[in-house]
DSSP file (Angstrom, degrees, kcal/mol; ACC not computed):
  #  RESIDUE AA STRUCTURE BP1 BP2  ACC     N-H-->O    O-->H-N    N-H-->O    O-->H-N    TCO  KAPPA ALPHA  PHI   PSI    X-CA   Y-CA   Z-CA
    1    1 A X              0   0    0      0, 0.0     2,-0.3     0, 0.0    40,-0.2   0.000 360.0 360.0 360.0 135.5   17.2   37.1  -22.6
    2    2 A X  B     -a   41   0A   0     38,-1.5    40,-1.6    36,-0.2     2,-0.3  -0.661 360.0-168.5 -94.3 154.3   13.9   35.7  -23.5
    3    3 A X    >   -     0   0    0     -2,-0.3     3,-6.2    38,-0.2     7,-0.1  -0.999  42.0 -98.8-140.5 119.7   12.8   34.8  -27.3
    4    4 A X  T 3  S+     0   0    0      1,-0.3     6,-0.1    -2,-0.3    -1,-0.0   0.767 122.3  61.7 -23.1 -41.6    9.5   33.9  -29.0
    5    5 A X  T 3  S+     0   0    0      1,-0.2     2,-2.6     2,-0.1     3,-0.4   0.625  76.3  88.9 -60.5 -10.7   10.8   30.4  -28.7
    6    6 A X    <>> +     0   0    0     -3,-6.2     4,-2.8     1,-0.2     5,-0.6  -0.316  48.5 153.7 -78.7  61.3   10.8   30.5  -25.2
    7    7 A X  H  >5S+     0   0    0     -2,-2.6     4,-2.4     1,-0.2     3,-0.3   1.000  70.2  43.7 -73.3 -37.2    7.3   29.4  -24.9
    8    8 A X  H  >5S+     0   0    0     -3,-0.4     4,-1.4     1,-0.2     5,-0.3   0.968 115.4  46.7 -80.8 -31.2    7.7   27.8  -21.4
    9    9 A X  H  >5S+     0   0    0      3,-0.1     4,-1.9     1,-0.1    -1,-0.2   0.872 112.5  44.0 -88.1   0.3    9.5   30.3  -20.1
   10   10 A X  H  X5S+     0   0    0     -4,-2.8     4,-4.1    -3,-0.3     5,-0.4   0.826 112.9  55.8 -66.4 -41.3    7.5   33.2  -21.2
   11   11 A X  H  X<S+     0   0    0     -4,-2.4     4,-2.1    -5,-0.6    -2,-0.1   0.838 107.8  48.6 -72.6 -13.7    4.4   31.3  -20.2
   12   12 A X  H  X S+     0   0    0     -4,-1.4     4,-1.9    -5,-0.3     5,-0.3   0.941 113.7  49.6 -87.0 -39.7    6.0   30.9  -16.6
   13   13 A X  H  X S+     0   0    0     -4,-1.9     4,-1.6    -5,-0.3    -2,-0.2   0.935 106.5  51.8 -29.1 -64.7    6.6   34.6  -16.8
   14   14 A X  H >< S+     0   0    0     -4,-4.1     3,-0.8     2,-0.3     4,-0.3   0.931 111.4  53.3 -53.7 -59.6    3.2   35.3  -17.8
   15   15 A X  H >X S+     0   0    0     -4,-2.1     3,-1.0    -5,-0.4     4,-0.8   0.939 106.2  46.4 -50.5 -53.4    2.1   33.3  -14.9
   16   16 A X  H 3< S+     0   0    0     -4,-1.9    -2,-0.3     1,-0.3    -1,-0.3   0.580 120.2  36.2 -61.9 -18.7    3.9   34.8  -12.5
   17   17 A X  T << S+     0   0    0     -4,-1.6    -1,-0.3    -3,-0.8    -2,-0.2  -0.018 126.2  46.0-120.9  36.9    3.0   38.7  -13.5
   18   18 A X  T X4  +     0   0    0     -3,-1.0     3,-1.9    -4,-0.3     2,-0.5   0.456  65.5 146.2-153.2  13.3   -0.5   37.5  -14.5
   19   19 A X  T 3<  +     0   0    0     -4,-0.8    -4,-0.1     1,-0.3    -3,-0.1  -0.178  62.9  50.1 -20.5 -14.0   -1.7   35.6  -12.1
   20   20 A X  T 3  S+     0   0    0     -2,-0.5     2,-0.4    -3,-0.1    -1,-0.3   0.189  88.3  97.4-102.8 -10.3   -5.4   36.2  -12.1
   21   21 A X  S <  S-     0   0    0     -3,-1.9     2,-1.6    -6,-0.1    -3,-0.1  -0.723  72.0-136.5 -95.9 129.5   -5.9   35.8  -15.5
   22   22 A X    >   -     0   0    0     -2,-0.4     3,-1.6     1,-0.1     4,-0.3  -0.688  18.1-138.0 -97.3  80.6   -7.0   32.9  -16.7
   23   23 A X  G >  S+     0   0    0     -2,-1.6     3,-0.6     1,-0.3    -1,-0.1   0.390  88.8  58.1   9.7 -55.9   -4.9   32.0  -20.1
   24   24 A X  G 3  S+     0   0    0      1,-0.2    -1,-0.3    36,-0.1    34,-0.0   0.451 104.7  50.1 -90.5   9.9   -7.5   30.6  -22.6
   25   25 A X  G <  S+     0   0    0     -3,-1.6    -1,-0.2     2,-0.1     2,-0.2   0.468  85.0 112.8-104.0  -0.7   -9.6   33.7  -22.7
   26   26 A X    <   -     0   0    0     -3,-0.6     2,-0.4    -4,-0.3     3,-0.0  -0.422  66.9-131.3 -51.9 120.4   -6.4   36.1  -23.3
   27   27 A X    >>  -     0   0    0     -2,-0.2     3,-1.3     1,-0.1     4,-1.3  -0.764  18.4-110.7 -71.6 137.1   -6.6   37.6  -26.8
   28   28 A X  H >> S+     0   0    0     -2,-0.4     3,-2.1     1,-0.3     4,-1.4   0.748 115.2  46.9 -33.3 -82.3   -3.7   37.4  -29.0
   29   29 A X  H 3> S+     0   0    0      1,-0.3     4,-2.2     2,-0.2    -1,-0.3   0.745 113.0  51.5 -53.7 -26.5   -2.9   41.4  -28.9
   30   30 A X  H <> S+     0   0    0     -3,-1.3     4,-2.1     2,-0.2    -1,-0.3   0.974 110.8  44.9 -45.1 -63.7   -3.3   41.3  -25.3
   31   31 A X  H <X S+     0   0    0     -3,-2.1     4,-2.3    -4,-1.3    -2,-0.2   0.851 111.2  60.8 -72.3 -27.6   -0.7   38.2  -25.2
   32   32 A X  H  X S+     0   0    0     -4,-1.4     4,-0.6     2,-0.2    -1,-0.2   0.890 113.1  33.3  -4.8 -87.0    1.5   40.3  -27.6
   33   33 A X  H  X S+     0   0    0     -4,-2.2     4,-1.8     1,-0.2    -2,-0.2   0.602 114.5  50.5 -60.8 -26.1    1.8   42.9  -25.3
   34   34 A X  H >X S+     0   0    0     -4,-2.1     4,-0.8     2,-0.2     3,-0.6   0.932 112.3  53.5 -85.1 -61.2    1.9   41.4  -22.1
   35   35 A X  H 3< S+     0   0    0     -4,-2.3    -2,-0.2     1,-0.3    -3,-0.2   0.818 115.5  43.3 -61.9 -35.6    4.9   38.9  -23.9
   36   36 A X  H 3< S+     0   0    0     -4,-0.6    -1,-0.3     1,-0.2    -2,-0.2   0.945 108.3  55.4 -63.8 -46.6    6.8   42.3  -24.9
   37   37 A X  H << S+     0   0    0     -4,-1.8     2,-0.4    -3,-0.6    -1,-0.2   0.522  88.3 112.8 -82.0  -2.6    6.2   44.0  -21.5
   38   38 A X  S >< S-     0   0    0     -4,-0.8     3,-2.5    -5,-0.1   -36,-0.2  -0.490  77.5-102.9 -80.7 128.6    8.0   40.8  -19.6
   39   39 A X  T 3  S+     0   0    0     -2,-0.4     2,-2.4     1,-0.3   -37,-0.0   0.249 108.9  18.8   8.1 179.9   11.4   41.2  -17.7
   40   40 A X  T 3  S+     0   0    0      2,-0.1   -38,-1.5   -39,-0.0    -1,-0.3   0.026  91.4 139.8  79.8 -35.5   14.4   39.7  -19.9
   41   41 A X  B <   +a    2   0A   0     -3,-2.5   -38,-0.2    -2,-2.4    -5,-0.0  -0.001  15.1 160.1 -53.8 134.3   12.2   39.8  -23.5
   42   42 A X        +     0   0    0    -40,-1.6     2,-0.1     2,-0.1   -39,-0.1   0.128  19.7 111.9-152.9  39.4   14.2   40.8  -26.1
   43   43 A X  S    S-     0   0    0      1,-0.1     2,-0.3    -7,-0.1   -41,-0.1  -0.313  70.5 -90.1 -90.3-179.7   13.0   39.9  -29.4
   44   44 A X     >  -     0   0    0     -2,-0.1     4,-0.6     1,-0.0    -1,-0.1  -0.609  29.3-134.7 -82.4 142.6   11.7   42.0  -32.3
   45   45 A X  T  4 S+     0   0    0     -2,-0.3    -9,-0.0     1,-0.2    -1,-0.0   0.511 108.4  65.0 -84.8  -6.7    7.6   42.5  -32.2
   46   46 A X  T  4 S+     0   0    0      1,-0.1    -1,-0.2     3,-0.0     0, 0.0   0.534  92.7  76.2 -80.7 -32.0    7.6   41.5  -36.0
   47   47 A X  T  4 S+     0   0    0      2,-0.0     2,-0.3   -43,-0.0    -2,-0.2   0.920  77.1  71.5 -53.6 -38.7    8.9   37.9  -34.7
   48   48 A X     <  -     0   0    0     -4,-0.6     2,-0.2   -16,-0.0     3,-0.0  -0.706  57.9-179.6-100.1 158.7    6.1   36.4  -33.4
   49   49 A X     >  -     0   0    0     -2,-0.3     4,-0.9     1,-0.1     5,-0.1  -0.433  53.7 -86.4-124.7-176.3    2.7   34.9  -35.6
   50   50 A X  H >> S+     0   0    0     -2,-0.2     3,-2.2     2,-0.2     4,-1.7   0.999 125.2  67.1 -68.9 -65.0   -0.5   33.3  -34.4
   51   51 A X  H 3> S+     0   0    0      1,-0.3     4,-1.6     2,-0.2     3,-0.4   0.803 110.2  39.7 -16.2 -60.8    1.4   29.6  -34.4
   52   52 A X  H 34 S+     0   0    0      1,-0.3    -1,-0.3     2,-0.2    -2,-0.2   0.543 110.7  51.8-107.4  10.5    3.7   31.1  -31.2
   53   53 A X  H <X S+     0   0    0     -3,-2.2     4,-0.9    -4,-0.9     3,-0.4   0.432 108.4  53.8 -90.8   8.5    1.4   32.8  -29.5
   54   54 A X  H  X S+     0   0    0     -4,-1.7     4,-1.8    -3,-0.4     2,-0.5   0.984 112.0  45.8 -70.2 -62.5   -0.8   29.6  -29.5
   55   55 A X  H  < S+     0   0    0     -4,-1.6    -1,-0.2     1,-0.3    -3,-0.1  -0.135 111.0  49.2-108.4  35.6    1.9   27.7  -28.1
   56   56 A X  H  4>S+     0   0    0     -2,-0.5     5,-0.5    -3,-0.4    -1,-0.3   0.327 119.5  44.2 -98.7 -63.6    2.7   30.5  -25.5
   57   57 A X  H  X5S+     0   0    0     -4,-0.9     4,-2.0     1,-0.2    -2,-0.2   0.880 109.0  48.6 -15.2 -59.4   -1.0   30.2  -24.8
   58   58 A X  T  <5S+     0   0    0     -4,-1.8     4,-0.4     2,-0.2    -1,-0.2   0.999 120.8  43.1 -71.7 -58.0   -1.2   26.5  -24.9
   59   59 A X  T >>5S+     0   0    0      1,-0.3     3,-3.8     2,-0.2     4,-0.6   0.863 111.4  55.5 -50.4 -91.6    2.4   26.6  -22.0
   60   60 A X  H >>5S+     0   0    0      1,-0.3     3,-2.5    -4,-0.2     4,-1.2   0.538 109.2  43.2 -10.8 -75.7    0.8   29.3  -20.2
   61   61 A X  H 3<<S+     0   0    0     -4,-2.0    -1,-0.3    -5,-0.5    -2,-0.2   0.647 109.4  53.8 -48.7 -15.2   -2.3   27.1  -19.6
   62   62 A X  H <4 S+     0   0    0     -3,-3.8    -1,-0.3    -4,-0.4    -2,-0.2   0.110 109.3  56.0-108.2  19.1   -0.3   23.7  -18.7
   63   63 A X  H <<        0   0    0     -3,-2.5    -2,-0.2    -4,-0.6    -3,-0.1   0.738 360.0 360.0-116.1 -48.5    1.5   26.3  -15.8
   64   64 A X     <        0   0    0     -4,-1.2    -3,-0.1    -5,-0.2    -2,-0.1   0.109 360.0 360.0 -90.4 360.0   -1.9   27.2  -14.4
């Protein structure tokens, strides 16, 4: 089960069902949803801030 803290493995998630998308132009509610809608996620949607979707962001971009 995946957790905002999982930034590298959400961001390999995110690669893999997003794969056309190019990371640093994703907007935040975008990465939000996208983070919720992935396989295994199981966290609360109150849990994550701007801080850890940067650094889902930042992984996501060093995967691509």
């Amino acid at each position: 089960m995946l957790k905002w803290t999982d930034t590298r493995e959400i961001a390999i998630g995110l690669a893999d069902t997003h794969p056309d998308v190019d990371p640093q132009y994703v907007r935040y509610t975008d990465l939000h949803a996208w983070v919720m809608a992935l396989p295994g996620f199981s966290d609360h949607p109150d849990h994550s801030n701007e801080k850890i979707l940067e650094a889902i962001q930042m992984a996501w971009m060093d995967e691509v």
